[in-house]
mmJSON file of the N, C-alpha and C atoms, coordinates in Angstrom:
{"data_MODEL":{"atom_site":{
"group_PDB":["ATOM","ATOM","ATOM","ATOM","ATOM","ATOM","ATOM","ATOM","ATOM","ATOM","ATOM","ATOM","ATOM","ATOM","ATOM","ATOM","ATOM","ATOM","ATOM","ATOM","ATOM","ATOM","ATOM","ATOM","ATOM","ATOM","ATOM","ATOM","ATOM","ATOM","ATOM","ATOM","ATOM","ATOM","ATOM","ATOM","ATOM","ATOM","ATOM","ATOM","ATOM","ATOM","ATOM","ATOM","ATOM","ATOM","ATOM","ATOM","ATOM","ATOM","ATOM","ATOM","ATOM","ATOM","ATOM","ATOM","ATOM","ATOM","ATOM","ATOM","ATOM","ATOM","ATOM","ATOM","ATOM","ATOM","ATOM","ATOM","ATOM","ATOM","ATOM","ATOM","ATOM","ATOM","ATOM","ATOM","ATOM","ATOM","ATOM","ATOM","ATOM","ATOM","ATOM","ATOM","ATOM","ATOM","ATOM","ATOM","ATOM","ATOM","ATOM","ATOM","ATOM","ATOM","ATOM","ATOM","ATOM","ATOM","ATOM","ATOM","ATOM","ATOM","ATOM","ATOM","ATOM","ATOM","ATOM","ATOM","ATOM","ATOM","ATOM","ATOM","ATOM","ATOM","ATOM","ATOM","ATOM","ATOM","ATOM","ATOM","ATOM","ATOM","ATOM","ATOM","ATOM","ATOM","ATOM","ATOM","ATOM","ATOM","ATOM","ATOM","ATOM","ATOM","ATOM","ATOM","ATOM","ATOM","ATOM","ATOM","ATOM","ATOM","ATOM","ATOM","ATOM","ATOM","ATOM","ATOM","ATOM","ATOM","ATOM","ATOM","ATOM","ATOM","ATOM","ATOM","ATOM","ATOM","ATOM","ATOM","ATOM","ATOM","ATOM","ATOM","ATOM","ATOM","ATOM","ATOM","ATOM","ATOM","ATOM","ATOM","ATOM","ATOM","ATOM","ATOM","ATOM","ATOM","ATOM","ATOM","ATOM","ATOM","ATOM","ATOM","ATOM","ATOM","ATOM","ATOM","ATOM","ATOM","ATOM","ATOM","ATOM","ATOM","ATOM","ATOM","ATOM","ATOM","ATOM","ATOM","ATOM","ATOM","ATOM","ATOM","ATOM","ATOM","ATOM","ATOM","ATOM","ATOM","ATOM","ATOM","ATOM","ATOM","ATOM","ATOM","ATOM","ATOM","ATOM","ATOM","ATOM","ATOM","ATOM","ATOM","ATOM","ATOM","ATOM","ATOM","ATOM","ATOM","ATOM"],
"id":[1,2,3,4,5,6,7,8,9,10,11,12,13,14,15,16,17,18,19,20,21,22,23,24,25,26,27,28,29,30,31,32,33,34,35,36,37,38,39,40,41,42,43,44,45,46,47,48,49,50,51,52,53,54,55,56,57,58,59,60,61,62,63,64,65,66,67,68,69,70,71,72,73,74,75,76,77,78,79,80,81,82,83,84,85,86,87,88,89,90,91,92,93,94,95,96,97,98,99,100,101,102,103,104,105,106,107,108,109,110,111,112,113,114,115,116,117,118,119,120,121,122,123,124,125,126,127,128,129,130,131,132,133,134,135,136,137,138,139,140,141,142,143,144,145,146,147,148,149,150,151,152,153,154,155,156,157,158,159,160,161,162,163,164,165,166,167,168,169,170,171,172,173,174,175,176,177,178,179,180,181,182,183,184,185,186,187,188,189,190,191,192,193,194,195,196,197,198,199,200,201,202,203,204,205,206,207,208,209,210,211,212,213,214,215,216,217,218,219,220,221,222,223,224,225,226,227,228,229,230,231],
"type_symbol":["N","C","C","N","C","C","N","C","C","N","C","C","N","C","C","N","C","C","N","C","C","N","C","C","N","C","C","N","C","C","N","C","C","N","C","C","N","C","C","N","C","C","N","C","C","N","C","C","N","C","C","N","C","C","N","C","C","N","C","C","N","C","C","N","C","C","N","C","C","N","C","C","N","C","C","N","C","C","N","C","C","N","C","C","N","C","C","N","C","C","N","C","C","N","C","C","N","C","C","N","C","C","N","C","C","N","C","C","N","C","C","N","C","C","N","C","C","N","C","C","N","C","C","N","C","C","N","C","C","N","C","C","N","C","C","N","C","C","N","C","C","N","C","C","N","C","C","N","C","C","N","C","C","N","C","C","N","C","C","N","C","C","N","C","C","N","C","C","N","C","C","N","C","C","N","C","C","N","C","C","N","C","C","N","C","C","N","C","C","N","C","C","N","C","C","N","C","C","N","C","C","N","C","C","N","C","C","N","C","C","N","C","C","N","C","C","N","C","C","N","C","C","N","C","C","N","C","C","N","C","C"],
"label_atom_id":["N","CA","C","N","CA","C","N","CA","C","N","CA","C","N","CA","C","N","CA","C","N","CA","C","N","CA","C","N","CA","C","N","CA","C","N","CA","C","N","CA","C","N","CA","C","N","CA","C","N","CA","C","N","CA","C","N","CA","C","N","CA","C","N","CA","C","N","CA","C","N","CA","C","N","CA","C","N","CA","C","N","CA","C","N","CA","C","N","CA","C","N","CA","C","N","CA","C","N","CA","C","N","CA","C","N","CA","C","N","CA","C","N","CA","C","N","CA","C","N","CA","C","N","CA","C","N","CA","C","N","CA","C","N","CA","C","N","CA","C","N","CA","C","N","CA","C","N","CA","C","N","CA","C","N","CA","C","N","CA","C","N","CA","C","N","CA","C","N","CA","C","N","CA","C","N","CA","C","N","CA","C","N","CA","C","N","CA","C","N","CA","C","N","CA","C","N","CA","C","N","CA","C","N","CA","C","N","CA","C","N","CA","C","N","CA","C","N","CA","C","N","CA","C","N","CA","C","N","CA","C","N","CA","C","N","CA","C","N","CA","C","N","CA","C","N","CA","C","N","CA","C","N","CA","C","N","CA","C","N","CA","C","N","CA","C","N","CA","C"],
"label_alt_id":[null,null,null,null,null,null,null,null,null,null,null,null,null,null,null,null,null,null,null,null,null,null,null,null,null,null,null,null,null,null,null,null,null,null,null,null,null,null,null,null,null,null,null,null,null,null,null,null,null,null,null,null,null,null,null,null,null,null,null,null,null,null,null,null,null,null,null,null,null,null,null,null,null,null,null,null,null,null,null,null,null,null,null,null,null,null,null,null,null,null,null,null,null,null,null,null,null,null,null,null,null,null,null,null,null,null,null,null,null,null,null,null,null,null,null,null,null,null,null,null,null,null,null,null,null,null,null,null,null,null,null,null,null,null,null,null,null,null,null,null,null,null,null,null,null,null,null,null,null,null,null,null,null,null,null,null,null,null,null,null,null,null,null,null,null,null,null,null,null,null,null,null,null,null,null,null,null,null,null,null,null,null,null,null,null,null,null,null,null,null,null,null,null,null,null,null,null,null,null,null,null,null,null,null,null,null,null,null,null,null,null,null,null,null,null,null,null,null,null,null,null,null,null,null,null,null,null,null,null,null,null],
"label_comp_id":["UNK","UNK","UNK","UNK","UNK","UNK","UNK","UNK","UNK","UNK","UNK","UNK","UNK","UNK","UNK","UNK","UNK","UNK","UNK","UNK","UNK","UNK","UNK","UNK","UNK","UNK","UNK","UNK","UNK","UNK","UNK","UNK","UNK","UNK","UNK","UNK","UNK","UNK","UNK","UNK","UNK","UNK","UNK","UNK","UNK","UNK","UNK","UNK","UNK","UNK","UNK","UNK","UNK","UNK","UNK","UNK","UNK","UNK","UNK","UNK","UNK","UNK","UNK","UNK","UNK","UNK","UNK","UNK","UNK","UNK","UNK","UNK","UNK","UNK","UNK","UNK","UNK","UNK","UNK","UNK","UNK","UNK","UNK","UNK","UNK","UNK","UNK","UNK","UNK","UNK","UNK","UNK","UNK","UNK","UNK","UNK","UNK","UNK","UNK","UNK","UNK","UNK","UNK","UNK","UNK","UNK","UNK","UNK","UNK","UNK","UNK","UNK","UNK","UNK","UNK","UNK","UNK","UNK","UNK","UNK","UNK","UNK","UNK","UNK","UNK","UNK","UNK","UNK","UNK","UNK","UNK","UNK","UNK","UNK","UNK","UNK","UNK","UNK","UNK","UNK","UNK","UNK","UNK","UNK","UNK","UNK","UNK","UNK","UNK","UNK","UNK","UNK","UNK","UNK","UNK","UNK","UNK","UNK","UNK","UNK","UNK","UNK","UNK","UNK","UNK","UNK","UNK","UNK","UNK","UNK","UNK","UNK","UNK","UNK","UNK","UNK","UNK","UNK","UNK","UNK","UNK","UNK","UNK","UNK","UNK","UNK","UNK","UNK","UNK","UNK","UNK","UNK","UNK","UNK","UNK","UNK","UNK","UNK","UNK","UNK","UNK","UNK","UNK","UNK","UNK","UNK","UNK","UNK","UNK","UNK","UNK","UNK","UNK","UNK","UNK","UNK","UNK","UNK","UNK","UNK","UNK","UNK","UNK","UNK","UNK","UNK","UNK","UNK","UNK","UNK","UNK"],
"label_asym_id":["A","A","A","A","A","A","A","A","A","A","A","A","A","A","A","A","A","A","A","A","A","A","A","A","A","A","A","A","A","A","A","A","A","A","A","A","A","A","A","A","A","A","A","A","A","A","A","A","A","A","A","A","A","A","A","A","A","A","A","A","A","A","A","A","A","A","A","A","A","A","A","A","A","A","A","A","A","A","A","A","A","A","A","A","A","A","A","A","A","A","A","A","A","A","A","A","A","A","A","A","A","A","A","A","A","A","A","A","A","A","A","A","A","A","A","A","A","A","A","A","A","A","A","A","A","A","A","A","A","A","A","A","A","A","A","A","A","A","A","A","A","A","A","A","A","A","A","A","A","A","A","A","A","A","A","A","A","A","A","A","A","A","A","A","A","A","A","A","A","A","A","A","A","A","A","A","A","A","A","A","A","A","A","A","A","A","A","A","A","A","A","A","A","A","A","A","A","A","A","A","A","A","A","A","A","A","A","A","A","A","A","A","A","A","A","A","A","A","A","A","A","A","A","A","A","A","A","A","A","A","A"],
"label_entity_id":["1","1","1","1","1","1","1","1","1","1","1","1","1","1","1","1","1","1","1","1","1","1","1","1","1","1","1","1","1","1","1","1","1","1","1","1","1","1","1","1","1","1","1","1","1","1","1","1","1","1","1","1","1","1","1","1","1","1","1","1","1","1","1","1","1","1","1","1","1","1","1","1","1","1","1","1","1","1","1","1","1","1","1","1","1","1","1","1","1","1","1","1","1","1","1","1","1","1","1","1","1","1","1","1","1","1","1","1","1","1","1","1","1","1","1","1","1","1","1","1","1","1","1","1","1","1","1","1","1","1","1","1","1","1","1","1","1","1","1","1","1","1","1","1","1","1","1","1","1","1","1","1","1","1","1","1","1","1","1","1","1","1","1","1","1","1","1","1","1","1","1","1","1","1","1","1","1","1","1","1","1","1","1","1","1","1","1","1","1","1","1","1","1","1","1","1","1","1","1","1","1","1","1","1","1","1","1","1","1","1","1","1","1","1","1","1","1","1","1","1","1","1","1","1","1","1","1","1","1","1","1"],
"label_seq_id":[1,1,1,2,2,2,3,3,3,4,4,4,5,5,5,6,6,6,7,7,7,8,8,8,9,9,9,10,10,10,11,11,11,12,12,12,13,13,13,14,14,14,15,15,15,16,16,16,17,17,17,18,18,18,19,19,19,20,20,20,21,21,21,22,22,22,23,23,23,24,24,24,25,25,25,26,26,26,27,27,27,28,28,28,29,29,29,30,30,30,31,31,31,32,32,32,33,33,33,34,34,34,35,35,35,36,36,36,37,37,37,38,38,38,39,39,39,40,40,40,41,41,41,42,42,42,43,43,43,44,44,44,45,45,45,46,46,46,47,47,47,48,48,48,49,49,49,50,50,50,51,51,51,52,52,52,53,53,53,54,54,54,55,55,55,56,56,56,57,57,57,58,58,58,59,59,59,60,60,60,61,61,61,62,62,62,63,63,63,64,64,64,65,65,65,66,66,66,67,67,67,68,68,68,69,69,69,70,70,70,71,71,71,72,72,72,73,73,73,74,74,74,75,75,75,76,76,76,77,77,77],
"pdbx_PDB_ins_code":[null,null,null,null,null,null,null,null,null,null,null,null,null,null,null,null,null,null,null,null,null,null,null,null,null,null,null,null,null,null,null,null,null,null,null,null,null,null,null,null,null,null,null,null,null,null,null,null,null,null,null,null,null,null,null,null,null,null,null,null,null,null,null,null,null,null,null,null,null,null,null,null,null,null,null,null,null,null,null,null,null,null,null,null,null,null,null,null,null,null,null,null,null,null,null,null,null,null,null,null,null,null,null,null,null,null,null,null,null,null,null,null,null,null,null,null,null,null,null,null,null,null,null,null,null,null,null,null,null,null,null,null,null,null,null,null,null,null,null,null,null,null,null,null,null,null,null,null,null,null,null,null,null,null,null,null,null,null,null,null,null,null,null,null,null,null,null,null,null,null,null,null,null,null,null,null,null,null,null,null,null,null,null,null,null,null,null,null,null,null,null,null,null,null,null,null,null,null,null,null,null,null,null,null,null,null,null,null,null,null,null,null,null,null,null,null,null,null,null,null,null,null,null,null,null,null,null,null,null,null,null],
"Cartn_x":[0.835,0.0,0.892,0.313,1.29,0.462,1.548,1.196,2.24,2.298,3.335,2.658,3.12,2.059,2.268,0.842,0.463,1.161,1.822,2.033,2.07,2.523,2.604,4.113,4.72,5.827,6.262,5.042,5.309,4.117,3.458,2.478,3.105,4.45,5.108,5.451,6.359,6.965,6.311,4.938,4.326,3.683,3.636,3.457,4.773,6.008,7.15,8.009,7.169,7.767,8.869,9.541,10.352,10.022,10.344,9.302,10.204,11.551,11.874,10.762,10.769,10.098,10.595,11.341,11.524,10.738,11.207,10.522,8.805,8.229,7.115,6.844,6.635,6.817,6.698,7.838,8.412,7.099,6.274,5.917,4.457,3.799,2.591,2.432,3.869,4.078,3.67,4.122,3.922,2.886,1.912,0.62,-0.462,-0.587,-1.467,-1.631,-2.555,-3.636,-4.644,-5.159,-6.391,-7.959,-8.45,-9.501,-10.429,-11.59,-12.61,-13.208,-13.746,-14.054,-13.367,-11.985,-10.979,-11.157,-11.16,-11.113,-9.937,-9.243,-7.926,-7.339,-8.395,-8.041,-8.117,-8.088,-8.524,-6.854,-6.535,-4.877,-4.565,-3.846,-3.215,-1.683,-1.54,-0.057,0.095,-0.786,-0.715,-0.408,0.405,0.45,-0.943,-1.029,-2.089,-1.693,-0.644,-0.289,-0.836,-0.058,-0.43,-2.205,-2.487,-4.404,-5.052,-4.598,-5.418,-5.32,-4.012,-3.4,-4.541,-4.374,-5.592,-6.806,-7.058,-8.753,-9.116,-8.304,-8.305,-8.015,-7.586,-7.353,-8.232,-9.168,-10.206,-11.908,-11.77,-13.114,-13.354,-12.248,-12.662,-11.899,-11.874,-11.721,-10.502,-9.729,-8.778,-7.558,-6.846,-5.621,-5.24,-4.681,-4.387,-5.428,-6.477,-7.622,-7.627,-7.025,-6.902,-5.69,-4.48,-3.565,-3.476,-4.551,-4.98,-5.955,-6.711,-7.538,-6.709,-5.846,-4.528,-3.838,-3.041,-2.572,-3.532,-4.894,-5.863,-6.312,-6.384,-6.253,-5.091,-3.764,-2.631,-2.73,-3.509,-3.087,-4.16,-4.942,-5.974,-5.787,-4.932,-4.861,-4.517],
"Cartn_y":[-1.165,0.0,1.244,2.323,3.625,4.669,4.638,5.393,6.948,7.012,8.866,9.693,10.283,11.728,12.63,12.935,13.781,14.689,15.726,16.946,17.51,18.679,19.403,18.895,18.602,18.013,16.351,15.809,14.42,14.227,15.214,15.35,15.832,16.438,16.906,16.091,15.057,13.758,12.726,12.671,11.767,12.401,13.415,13.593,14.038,13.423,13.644,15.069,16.032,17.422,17.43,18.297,18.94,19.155,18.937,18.45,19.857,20.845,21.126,22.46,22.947,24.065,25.403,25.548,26.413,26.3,24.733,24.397,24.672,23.849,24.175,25.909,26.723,28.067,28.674,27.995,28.752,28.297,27.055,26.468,26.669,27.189,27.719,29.248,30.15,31.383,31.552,30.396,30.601,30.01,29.398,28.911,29.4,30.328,31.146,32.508,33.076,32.363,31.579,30.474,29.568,30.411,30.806,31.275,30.441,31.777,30.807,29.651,29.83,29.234,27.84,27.897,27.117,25.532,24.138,23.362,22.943,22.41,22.341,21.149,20.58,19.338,19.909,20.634,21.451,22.403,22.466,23.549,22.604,23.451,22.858,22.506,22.673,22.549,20.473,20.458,18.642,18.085,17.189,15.754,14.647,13.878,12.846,12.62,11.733,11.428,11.823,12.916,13.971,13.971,14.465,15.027,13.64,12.607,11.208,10.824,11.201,10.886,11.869,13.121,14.255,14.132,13.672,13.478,11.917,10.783,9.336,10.007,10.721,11.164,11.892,12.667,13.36,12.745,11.696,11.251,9.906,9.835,8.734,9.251,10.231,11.291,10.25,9.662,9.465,10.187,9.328,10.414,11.596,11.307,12.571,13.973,13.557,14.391,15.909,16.028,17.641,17.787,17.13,18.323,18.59,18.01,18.074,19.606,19.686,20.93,21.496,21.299,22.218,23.344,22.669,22.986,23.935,23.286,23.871,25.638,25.76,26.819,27.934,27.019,27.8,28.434,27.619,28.188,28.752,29.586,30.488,31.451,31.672,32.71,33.958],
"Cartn_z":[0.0,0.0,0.0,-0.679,-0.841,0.254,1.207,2.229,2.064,1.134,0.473,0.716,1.334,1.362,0.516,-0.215,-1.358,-1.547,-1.896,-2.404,-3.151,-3.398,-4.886,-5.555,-4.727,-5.043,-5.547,-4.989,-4.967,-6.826,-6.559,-7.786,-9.069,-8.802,-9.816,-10.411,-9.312,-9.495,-10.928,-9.907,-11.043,-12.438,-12.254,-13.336,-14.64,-13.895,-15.023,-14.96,-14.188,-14.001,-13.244,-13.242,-12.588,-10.789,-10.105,-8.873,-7.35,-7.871,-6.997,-6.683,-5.244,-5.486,-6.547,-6.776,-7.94,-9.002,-9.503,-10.801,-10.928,-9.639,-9.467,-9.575,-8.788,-8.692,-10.678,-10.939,-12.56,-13.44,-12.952,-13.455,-13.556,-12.491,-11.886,-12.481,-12.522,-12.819,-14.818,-15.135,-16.798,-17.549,-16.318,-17.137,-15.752,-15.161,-15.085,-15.183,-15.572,-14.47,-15.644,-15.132,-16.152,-16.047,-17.128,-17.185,-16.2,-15.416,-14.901,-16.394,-17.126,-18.192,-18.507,-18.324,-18.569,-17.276,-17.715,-16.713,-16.748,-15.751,-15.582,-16.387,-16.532,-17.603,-18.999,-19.85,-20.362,-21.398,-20.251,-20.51,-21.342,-22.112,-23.436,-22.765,-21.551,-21.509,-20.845,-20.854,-20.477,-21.387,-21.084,-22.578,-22.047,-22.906,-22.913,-21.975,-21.436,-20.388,-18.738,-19.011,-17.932,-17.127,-18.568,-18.242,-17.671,-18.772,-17.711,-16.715,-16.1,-14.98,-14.009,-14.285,-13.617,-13.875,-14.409,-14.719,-14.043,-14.222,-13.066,-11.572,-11.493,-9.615,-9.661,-10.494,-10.05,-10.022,-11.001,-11.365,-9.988,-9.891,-8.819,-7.357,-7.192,-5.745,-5.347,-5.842,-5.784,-4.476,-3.86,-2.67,-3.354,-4.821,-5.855,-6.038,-5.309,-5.97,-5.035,-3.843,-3.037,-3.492,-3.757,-4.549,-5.81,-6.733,-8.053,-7.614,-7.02,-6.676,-6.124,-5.342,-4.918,-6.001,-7.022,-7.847,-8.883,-8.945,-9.817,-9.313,-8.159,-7.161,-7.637,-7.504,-7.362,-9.082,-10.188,-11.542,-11.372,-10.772,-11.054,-9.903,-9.244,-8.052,-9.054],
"occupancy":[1.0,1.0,1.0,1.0,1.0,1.0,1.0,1.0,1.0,1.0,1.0,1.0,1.0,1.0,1.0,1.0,1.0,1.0,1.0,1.0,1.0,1.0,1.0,1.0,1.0,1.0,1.0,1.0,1.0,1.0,1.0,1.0,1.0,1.0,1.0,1.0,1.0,1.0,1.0,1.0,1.0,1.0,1.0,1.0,1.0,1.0,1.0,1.0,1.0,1.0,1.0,1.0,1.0,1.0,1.0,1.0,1.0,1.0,1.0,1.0,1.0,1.0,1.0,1.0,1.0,1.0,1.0,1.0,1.0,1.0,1.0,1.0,1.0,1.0,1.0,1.0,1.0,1.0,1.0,1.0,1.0,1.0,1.0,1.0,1.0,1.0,1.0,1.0,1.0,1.0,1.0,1.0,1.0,1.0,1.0,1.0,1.0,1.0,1.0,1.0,1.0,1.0,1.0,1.0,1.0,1.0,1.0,1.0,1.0,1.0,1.0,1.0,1.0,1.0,1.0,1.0,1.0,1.0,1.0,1.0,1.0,1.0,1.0,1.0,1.0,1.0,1.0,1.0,1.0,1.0,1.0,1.0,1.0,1.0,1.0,1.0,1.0,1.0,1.0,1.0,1.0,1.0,1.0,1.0,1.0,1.0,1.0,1.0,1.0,1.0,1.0,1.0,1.0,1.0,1.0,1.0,1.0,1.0,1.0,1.0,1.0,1.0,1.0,1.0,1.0,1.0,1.0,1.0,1.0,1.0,1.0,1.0,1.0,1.0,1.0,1.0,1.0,1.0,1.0,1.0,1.0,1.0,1.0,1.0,1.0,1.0,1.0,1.0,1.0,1.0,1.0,1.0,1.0,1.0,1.0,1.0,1.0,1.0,1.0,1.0,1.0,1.0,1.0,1.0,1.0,1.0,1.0,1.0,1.0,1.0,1.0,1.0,1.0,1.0,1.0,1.0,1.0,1.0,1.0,1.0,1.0,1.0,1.0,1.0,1.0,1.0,1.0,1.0,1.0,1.0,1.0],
"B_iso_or_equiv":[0.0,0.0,0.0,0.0,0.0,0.0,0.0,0.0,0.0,0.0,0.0,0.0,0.0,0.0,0.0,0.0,0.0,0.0,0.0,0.0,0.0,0.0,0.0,0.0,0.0,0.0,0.0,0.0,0.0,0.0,0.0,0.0,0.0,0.0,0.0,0.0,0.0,0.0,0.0,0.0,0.0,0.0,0.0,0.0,0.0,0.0,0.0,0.0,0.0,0.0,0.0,0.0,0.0,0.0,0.0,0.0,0.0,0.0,0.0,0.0,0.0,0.0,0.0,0.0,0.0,0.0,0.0,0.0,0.0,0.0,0.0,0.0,0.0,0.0,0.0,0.0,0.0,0.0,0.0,0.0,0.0,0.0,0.0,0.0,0.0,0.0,0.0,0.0,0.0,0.0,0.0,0.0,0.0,0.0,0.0,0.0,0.0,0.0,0.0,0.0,0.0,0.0,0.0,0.0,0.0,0.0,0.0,0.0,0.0,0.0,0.0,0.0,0.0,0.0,0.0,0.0,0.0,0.0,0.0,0.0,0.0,0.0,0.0,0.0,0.0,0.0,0.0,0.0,0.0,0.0,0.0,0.0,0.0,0.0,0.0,0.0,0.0,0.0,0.0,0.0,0.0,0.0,0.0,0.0,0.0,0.0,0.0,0.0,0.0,0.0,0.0,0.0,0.0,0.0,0.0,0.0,0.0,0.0,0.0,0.0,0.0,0.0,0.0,0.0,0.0,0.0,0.0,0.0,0.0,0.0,0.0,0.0,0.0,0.0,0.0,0.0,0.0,0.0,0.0,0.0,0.0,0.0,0.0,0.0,0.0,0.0,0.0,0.0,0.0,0.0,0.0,0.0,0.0,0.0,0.0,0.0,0.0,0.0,0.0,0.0,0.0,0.0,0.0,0.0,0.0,0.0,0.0,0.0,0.0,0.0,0.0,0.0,0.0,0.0,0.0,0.0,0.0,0.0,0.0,0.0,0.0,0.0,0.0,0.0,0.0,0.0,0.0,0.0,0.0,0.0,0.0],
"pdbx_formal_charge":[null,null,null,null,null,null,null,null,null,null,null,null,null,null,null,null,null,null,null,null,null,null,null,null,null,null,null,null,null,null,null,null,null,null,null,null,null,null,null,null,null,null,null,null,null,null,null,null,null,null,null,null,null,null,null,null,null,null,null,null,null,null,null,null,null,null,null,null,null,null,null,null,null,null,null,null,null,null,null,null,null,null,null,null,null,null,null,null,null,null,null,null,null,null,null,null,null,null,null,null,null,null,null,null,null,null,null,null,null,null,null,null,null,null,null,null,null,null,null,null,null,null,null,null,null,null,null,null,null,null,null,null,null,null,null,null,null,null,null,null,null,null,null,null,null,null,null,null,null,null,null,null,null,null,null,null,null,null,null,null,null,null,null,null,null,null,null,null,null,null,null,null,null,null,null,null,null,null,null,null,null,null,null,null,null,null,null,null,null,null,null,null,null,null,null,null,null,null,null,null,null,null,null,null,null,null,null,null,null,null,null,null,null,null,null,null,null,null,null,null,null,null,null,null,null,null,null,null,null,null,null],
"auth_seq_id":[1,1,1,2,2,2,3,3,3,4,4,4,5,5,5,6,6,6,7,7,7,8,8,8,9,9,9,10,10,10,11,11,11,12,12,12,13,13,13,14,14,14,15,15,15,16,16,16,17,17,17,18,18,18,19,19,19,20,20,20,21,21,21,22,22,22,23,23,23,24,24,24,25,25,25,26,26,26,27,27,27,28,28,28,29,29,29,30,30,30,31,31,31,32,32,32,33,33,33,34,34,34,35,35,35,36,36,36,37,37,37,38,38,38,39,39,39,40,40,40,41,41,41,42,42,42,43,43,43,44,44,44,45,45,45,46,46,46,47,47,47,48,48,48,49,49,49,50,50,50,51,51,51,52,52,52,53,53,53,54,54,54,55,55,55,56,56,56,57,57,57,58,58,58,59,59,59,60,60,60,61,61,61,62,62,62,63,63,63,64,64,64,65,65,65,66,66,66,67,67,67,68,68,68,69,69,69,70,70,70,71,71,71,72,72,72,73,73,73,74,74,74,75,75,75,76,76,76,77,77,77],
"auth_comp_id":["UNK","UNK","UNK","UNK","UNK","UNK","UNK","UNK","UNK","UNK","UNK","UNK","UNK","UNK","UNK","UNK","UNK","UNK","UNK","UNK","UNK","UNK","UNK","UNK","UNK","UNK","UNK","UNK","UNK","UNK","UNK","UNK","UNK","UNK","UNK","UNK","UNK","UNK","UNK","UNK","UNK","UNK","UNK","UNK","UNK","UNK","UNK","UNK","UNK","UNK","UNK","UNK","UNK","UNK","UNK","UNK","UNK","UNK","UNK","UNK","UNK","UNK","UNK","UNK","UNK","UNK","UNK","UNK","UNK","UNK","UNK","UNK","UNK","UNK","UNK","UNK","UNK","UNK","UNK","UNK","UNK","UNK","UNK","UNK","UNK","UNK","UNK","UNK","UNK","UNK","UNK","UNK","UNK","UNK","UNK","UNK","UNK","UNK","UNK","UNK","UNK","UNK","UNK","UNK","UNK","UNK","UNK","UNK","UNK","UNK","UNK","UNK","UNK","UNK","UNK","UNK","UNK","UNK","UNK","UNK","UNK","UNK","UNK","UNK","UNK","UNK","UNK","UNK","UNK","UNK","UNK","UNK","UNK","UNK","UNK","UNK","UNK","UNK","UNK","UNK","UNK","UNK","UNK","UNK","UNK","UNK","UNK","UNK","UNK","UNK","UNK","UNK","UNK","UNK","UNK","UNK","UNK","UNK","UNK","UNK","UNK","UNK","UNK","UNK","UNK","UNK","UNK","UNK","UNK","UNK","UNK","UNK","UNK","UNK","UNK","UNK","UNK","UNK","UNK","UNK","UNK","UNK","UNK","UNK","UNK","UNK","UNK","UNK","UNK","UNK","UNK","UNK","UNK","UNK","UNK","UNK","UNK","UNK","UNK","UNK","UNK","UNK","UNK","UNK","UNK","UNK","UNK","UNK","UNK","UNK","UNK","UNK","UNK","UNK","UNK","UNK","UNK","UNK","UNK","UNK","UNK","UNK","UNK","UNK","UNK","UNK","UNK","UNK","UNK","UNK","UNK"],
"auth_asym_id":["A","A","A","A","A","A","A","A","A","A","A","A","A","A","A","A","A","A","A","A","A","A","A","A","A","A","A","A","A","A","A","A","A","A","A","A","A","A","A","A","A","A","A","A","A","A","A","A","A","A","A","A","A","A","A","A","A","A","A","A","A","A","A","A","A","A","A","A","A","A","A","A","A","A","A","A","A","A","A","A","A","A","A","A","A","A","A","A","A","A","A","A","A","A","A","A","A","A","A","A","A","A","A","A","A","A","A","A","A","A","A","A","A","A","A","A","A","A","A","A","A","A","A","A","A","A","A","A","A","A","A","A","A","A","A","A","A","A","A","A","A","A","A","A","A","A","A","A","A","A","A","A","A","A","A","A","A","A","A","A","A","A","A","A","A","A","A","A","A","A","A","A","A","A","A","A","A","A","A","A","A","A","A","A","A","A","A","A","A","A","A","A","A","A","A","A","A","A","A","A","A","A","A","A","A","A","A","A","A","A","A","A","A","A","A","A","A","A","A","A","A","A","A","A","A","A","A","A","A","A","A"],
"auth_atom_id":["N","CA","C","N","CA","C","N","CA","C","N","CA","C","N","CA","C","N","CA","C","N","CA","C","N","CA","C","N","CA","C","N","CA","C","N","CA","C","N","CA","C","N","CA","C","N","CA","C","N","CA","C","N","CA","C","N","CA","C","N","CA","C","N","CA","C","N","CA","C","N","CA","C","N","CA","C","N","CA","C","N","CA","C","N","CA","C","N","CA","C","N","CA","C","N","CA","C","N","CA","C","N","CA","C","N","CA","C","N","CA","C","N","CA","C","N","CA","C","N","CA","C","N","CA","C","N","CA","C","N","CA","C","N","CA","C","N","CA","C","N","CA","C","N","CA","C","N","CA","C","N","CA","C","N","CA","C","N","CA","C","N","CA","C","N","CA","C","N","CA","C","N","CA","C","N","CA","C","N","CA","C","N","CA","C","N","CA","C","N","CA","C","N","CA","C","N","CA","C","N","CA","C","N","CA","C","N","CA","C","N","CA","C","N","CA","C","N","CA","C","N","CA","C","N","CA","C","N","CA","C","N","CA","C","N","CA","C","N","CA","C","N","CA","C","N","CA","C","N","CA","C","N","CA","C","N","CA","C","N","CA","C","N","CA","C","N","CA","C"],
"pdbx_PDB_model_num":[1,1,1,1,1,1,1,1,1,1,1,1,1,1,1,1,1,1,1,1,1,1,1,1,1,1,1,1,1,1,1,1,1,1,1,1,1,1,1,1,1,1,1,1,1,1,1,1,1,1,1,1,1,1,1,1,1,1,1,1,1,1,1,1,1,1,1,1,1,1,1,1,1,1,1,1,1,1,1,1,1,1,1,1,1,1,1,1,1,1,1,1,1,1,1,1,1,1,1,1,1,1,1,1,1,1,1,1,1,1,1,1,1,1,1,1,1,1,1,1,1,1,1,1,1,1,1,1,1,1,1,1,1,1,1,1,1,1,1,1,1,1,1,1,1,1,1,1,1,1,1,1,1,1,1,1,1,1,1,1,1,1,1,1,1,1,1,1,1,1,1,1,1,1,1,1,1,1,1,1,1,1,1,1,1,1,1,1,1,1,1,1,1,1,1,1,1,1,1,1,1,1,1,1,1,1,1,1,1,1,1,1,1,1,1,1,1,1,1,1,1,1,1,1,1,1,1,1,1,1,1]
}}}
């Protein structure tokens, strides 16, 4: 059982990114802010990869699914 605790960091991880806080930060800084209009699954900046990965942690409220709304937050502040 994966007992990891969630983060924005550990979320970076899996999703292939760059995972230090910098990267994150640089990373949040150049793809927002996301239109209200805009769903986060949605941004053109995901690969296939990516978005299924976010859309499976969200459709099934998944452990992934509060720092998926985490992050979704941080690109619309």
């Amino acid at each position: 059982m994966d007992t990891t605790a969630h983060t924005l960091t550990t979320l970076f991880d899996q999703l292939g990114l760059p995972s230090q806080d910098s990267a994150i930060e640089q990373f949040i800084a150049a793809h927002k802010p996301l239109g209200d209009d805009l769903n986060l699954l949605e941004a053109e900046f995901w690969s296939d990869g990516q978005r299924a990965f976010l859309q499976e942690s969200l459709a099934e409220d998944s452990d992934w699914a509060e720092v998926v709304d985490q992050l979704d937050s941080l690109l619309r502040a």
